[in-house]
C-alpha positions as CSV (number, residue, x, y, z in Angstrom):
1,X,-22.4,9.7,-21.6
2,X,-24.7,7.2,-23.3
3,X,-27.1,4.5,-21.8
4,X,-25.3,1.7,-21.5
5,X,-26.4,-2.0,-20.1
6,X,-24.5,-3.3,-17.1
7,X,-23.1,-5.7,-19.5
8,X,-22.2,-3.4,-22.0
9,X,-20.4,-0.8,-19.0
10,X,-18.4,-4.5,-18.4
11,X,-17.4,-5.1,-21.6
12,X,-15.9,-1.7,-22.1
13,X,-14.1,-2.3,-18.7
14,X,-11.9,-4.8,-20.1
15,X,-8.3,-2.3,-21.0
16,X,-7.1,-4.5,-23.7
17,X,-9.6,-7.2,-25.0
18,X,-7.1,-8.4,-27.4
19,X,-4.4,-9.9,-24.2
20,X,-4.5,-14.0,-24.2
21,X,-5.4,-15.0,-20.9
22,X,-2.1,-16.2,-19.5
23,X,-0.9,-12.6,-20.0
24,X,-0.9,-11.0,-16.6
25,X,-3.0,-7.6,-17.9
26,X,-5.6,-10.2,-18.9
27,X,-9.0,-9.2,-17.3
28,X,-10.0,-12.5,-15.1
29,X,-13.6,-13.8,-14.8
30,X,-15.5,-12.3,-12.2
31,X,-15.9,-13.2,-8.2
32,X,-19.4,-12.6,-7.5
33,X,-19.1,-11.2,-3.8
34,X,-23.0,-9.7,-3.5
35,X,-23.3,-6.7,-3.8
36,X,-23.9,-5.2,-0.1
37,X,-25.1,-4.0,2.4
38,X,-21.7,-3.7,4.6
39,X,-22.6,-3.5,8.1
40,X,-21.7,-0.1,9.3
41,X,-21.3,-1.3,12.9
42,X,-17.5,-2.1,11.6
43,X,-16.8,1.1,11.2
44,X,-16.8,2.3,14.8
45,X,-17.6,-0.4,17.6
46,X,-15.1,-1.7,19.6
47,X,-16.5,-5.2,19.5
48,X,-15.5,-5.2,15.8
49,X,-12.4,-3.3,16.7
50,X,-11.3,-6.0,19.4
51,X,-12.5,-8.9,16.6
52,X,-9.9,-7.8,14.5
53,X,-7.5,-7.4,17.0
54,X,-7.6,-11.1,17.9
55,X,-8.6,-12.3,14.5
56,X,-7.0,-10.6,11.8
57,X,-3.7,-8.3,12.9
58,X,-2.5,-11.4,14.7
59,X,-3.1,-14.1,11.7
60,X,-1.8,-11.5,8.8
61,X,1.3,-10.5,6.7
62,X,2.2,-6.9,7.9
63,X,4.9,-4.9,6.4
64,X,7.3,-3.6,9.0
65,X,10.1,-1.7,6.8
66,X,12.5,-1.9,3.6
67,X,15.9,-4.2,4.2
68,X,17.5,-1.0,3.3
69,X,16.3,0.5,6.7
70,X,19.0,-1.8,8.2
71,X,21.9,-2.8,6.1
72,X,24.4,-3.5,8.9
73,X,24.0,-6.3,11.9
74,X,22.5,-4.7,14.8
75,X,20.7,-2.5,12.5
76,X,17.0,-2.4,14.2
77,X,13.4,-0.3,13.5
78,X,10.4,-0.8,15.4
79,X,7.1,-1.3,14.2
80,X,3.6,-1.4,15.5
81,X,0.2,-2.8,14.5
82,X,-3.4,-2.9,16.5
83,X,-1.7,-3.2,20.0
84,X,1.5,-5.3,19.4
85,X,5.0,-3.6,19.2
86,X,8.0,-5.3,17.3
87,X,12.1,-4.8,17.5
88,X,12.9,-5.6,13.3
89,X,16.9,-6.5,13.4
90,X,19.8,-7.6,11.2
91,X,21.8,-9.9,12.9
92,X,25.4,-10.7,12.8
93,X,24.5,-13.5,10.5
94,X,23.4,-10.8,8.4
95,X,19.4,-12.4,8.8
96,X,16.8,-10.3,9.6
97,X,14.6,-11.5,12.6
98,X,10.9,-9.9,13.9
99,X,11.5,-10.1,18.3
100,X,8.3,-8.9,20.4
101,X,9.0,-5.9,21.8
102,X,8.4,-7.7,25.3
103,X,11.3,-8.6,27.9
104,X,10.4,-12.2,29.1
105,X,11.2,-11.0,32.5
106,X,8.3,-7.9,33.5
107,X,6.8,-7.4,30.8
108,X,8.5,-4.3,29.5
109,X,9.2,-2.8,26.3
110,X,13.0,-3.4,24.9
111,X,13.1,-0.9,22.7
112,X,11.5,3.3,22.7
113,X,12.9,4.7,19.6
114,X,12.1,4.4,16.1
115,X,14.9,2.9,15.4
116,X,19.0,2.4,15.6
117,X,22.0,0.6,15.9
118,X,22.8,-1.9,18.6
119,X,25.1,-4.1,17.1
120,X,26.1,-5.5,21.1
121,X,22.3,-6.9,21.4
122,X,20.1,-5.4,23.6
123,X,19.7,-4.7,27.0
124,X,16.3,-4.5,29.3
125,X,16.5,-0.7,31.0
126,X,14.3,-2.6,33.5
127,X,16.4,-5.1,35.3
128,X,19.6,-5.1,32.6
129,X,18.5,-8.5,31.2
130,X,20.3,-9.3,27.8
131,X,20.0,-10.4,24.4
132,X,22.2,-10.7,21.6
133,X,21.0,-10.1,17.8
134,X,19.6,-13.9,17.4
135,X,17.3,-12.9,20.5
136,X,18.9,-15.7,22.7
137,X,19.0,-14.3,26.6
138,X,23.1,-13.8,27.2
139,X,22.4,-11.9,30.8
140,X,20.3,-12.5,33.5
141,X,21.3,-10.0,36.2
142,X,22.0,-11.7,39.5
143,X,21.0,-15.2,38.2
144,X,22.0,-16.5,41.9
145,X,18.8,-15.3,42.9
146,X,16.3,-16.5,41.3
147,X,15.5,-20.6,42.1
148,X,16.0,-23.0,39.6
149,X,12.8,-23.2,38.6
150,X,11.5,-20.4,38.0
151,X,14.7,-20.0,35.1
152,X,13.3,-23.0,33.3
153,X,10.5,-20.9,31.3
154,X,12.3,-19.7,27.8
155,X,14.3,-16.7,28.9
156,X,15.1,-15.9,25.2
157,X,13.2,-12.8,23.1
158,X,9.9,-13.9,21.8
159,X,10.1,-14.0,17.7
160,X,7.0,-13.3,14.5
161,X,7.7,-14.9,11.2
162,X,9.6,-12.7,9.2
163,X,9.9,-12.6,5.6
164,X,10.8,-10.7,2.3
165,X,9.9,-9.7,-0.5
166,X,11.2,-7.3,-3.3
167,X,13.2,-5.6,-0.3
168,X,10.0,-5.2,1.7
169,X,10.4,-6.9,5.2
170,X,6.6,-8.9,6.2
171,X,5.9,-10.0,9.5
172,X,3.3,-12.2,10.8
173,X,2.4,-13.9,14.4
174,X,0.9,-17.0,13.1
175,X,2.8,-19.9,12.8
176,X,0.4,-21.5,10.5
177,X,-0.1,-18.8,8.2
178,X,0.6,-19.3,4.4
179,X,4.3,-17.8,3.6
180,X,4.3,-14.6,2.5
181,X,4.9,-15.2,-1.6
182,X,2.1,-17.5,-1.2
183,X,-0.2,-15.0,0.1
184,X,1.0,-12.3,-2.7
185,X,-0.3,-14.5,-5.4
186,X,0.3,-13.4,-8.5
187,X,1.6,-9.8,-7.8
188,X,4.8,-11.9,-6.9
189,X,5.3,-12.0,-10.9
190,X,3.8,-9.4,-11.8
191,X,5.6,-7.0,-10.3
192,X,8.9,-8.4,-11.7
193,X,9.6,-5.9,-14.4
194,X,9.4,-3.2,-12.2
195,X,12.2,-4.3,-9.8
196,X,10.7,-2.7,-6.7
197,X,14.0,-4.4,-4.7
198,X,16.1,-1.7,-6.7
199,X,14.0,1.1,-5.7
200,X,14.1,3.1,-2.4
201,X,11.6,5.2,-0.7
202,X,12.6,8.8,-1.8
203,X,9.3,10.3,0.5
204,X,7.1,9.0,3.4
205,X,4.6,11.2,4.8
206,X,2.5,10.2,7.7
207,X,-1.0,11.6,8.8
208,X,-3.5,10.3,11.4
209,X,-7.3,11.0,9.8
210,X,-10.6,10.9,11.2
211,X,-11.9,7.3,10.1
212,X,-12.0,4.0,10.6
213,X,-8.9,2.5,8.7
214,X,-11.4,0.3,6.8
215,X,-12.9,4.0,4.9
216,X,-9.4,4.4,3.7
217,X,-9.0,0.9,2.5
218,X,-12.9,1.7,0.9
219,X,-11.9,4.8,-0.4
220,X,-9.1,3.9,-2.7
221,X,-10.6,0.8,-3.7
222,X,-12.8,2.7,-6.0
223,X,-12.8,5.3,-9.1
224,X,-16.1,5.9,-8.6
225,X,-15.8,8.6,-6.2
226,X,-13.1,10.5,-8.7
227,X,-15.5,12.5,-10.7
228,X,-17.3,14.1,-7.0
229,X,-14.1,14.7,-5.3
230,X,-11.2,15.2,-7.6
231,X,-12.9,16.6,-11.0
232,X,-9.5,18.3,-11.8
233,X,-7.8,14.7,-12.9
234,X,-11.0,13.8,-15.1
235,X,-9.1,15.7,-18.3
236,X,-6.0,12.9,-18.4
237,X,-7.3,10.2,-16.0
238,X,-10.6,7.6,-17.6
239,X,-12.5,7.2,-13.9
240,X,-15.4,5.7,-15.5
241,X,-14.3,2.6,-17.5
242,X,-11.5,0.8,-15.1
243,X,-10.9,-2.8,-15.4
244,X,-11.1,-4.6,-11.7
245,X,-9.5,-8.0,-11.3
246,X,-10.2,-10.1,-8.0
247,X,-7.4,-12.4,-6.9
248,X,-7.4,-15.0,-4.3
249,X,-6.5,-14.3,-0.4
250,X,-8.6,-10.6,-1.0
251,X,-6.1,-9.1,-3.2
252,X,-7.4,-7.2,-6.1
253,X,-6.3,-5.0,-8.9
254,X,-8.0,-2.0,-10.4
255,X,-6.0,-0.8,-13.9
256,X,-7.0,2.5,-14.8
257,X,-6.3,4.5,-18.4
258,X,-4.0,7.9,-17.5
259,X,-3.1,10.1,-21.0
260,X,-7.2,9.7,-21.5
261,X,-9.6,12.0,-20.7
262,X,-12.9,10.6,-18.6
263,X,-15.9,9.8,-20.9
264,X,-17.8,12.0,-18.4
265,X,-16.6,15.1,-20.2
266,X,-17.9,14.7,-23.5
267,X,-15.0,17.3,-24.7
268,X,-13.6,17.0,-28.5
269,X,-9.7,17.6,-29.5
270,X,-7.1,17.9,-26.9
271,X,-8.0,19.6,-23.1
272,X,-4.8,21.1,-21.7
273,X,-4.2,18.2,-19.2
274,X,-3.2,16.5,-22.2
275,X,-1.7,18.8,-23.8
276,X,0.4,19.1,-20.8
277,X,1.5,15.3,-20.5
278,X,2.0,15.4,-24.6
279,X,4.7,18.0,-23.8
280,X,6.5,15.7,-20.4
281,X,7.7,13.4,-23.3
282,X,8.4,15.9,-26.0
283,X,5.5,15.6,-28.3
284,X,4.2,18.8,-29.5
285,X,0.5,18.6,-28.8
286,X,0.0,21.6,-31.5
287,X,1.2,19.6,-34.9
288,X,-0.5,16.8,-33.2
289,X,-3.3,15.3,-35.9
290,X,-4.6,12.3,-34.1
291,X,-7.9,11.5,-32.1
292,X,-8.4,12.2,-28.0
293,X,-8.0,8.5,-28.1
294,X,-4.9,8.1,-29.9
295,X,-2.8,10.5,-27.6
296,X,-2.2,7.6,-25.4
297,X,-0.5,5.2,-27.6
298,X,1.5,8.2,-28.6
299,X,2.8,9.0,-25.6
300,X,3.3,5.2,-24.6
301,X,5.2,5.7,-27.7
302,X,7.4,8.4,-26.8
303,X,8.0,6.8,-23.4
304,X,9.5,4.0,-25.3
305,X,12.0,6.4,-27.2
306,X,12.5,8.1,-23.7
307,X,13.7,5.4,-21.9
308,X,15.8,4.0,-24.6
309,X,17.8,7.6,-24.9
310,X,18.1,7.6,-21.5
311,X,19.8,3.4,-21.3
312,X,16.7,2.8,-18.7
313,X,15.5,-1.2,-19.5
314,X,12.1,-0.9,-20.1
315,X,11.5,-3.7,-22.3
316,X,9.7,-6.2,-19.9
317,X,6.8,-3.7,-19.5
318,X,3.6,-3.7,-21.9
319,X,2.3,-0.4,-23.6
320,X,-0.6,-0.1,-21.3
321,X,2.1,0.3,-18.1
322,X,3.8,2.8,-19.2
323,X,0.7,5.0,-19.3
324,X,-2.3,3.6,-16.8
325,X,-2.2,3.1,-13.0
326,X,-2.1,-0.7,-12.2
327,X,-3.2,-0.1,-8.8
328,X,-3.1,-3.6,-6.2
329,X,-4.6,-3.6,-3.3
330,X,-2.9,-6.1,-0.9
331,X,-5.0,-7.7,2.0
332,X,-6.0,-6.1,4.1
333,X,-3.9,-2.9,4.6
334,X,-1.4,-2.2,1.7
335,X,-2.4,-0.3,-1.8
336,X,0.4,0.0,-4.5
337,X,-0.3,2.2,-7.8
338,X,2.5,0.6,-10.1
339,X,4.4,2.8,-13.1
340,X,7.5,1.8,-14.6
341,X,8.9,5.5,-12.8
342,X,7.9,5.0,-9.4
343,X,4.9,3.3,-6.9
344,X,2.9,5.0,-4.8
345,X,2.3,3.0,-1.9
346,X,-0.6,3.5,0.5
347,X,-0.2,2.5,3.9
348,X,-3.7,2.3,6.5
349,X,-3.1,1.2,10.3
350,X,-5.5,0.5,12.5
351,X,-5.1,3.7,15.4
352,X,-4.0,1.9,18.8
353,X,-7.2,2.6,20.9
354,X,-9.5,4.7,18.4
355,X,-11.2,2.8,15.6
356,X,-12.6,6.2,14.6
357,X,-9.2,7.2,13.2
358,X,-6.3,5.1,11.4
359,X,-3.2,6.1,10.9
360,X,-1.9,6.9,6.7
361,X,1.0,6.7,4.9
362,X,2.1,8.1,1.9
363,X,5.2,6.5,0.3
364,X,6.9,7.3,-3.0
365,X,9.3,4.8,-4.4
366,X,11.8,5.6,-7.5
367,X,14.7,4.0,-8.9
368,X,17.1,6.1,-7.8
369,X,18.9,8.6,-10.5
370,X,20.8,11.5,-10.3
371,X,19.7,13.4,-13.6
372,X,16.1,13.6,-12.5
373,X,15.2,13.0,-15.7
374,X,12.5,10.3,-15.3
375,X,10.0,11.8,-13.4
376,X,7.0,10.3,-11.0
377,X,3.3,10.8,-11.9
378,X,2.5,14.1,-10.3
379,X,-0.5,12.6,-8.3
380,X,1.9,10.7,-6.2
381,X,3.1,14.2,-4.7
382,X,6.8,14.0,-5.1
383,X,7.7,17.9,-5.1
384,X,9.6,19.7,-8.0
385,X,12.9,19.5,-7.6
386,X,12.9,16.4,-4.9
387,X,16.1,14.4,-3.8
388,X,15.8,11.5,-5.5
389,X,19.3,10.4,-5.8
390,X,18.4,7.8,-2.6
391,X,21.8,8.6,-0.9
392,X,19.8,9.5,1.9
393,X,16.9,7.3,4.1
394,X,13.5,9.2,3.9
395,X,12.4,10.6,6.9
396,X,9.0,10.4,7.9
397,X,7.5,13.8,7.5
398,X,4.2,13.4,10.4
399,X,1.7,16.4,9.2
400,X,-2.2,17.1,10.5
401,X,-3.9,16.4,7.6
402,X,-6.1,19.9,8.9
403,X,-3.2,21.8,7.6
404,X,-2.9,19.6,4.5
405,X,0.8,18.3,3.5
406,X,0.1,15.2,1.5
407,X,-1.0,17.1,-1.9
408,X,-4.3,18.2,-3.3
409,X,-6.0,15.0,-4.1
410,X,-5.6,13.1,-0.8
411,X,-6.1,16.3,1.4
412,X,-9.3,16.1,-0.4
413,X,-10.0,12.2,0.8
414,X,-8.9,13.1,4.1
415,X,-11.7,15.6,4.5
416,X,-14.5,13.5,3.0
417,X,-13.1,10.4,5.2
418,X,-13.8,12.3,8.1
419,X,-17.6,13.3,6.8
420,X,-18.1,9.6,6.0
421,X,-16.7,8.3,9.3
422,X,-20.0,11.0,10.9
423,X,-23.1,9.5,8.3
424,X,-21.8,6.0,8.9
425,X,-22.7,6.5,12.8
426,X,-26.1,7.4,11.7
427,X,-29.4,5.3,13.1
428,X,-30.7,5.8,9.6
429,X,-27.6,4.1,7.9
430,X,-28.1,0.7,6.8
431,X,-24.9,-0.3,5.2
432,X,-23.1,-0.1,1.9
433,X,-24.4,-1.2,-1.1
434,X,-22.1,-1.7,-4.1
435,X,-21.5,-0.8,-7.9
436,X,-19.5,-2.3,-10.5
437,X,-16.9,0.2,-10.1
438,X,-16.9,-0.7,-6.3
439,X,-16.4,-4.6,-6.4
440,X,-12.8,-4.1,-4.8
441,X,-14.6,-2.9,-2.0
442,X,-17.1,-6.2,-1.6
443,X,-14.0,-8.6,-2.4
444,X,-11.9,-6.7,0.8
445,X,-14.8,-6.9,2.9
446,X,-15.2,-10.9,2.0
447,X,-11.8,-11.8,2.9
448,X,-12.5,-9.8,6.2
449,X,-15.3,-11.4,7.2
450,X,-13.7,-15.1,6.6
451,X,-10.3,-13.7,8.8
452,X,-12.9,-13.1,11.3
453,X,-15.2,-16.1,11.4
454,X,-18.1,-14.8,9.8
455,X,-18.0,-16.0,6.3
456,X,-17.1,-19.4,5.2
């Protein structure tokens, strides 16, 4: 690659210079967030660990399941974050409400399994107290026996905010916390063509890895790392020039160029990675007379003509999304890579007593079809031949990410996470200090520190 001036390497970042500025691929000026260092103590203490615990996981939107996960009243899942554990229920007004897992009574968890059907309420194994789908204590075994006073605390089932979104079901524990479509900004729009409510999760794989959740968050924050770890993308996937926008409330967007090889190769005519994606969408790359640089609006092109012949309503996307990874990163735990064929949504939890290990989901989410004919980007590792008709709900598959399971590229994150989690407990480490290409990183860590009291 050539010399370039940091204000040059920005310019070139920009995907399409030629958008107005209310178009939502627009680049957006700059938040100027420093540059580092990042404390590494946040990484491993508990201090931090137990700051964010009372600071952050109580005060933030957290996404708990899909409405999908429970169509019919009594319908439940639970879901955990940091320490807390929460019963997520459809009611028989068909509303879907967030309850503590907590009895009023001793303290004891409602609910054990993952998830179910109790369309009766539910029932304390404890002492038998009871609580219909609203929450509201119906039973208090051998009332007679307790004085009248100590009945006059609430008896009903504790309840988080719960809201929606696109079919995704938010909680929250603070009562003075912005709604949820406030606090997704302007993904809430964007997001629209794409009709995430219509899709369902066709794979969820889980892992717990060696790291602090906050490396995760890090690590696929940034490109920058993509030429190091996964070389074999750098022939259909431009790591160097990606445009970063920063939104308010620490959400952020990286929009990266797929169908274009990385200027890091320096490799004339057509490598077979994109050959390879010429031929997905019936171009032959052979009779092919155009530049490296024009294979991209040719397969946009033929994406177009695709989805057309296929009666698939593409029309509200722009060119660039029907090639590049719009990738948002939603504060402070939630990563989506959007395509008009499917998201890939990345999913880091703090681990319950560890903070040197988190625990990582892997979701794909498709329109469901029964031809198979429009296919997910293959990093998202959906396997050939996949069910993706959505008739069924996707199991978590839980693997050790030792043994691998989650696909080439983020077996290879899990493995570096673990090396970085080691170096960042090092006397001699003084704390990260930030590219261009790693401003995501710097705008997370921001919003962190202001949930926490130590940034205004």
């Amino acid at each position: 690659m050539t010399e370039l001036t940091l204000d040059q390497y920005r310019r070139d970042c920009v995907i399409d210079p030629a958008l107005p500025q209310d178009d939502h691929g627009a680049k957006i000026e700059n938040v100027d967030n420093g540059c580092g260092p990042i404390s590494p103590e946040r990484y491993f203490s508990e201090e931090w660990a137990e700051l964010e615990r009372t600071r952050l996981w109580n005060r933030v939107w957290s996404w708990a399941c899909r409405e999908e996960d429970i169509p019919e009243p009594g319908d439940y899942v639970t879901f955990e974050i940091a320490r807390e554990s929460f019963i997520i229920a459809r009611g028989d007004d068909m509303r879907i409400r967030a309850f503590y897992n907590v009895c009023p009574h001793r303290g004891n968890r409602l609910v054990t399994d993952e998830d179910g059907a109790r369309p009766a309420g539910f029932a304390c194994r404890f002492h038998n107290w009871r609580f219909d789908l609203a929450g509201n204590n119906i039973e208090i075994k051998d009332r007679e026996t307790f004085r009248p006073e100590a009945l006059c605390r609430n008896a009903d089932l504790r309840q988080a905010r719960c809201e929606t979104w696109e079919g995704f079901v938010f909680i929250n524990m603070d009562k003075g916390a912005p709604s949820l479509l406030e606090h997704l900004g302007p993904l809430v729009e964007h997001a629209k063509p794409y009709r995430i409510s219509e899709m369902r999760i066709m794979r969820r794989v889980q892992a717990v890895w060696e790291s602090n959740w906050k490396i995760g968050v890090d690590g696929f924050n940034e490109a920058y790392h993509v030429h190091s770890i996964h070389p074999q993308i750098l022939p259909i996937f431009n790591d160097y020039h990606a445009q970063i926008d920063l939104f308010p409330n620490g959400m952020s967007r990286m929009t990266t160029k797929f169908a274009h090889q990385s200027p890091r190769m320096n490799q004339d005519g057509l490598n077979p990675g994109l050959r390879w994606l010429m031929e997905e969408v019936g171009l032959d790359p052979d009779s092919f007379a155009g530049r490296m640089e024009e294979v991209r609006p040719a397969i946009q092109k033929a994406k177009r003509a695709m989805a057309e012949r296929l009666g698939v309503d593409w029309s509200g996307f722009t060119d660039n999304q029907l090639t590049d990874d719009w990738n948002y990163d939603i504060f402070p735990n939630i990563q989506l890579g959007m395509h008009p064929e499917g998201i890939s949504m990345l999913y880091f939890r703090p681990h319950k007593t560890d903070p040197r290990k988190f625990v990582f989901d892997v979701i794909v989410m498709m329109h469901p079809q029964e031809s198979g004919a429009i296919k997910a980007p293959a990093y998202m590792g959906l396997p050939e031949g996949w069910d993706i008709t959505g008739r069924k709900p996707a199991e978590i598959e839980r693997v050790d990410w030792r043994e691998g399971g989650l696909g080439e590229l983020f077996d290879q994150d899990a493995s570096l996470f673990a090396d970085v989690q080691l170096g960042m407990e090092s006397e001699s480490y003084e704390g990260a200090i930030l590219s261009e290409q790693e401003q995501r990183i710097g705008h997370f860590h921001a919003e962190l520190e202001r949930y926490l009291g130590l940034r205004s």
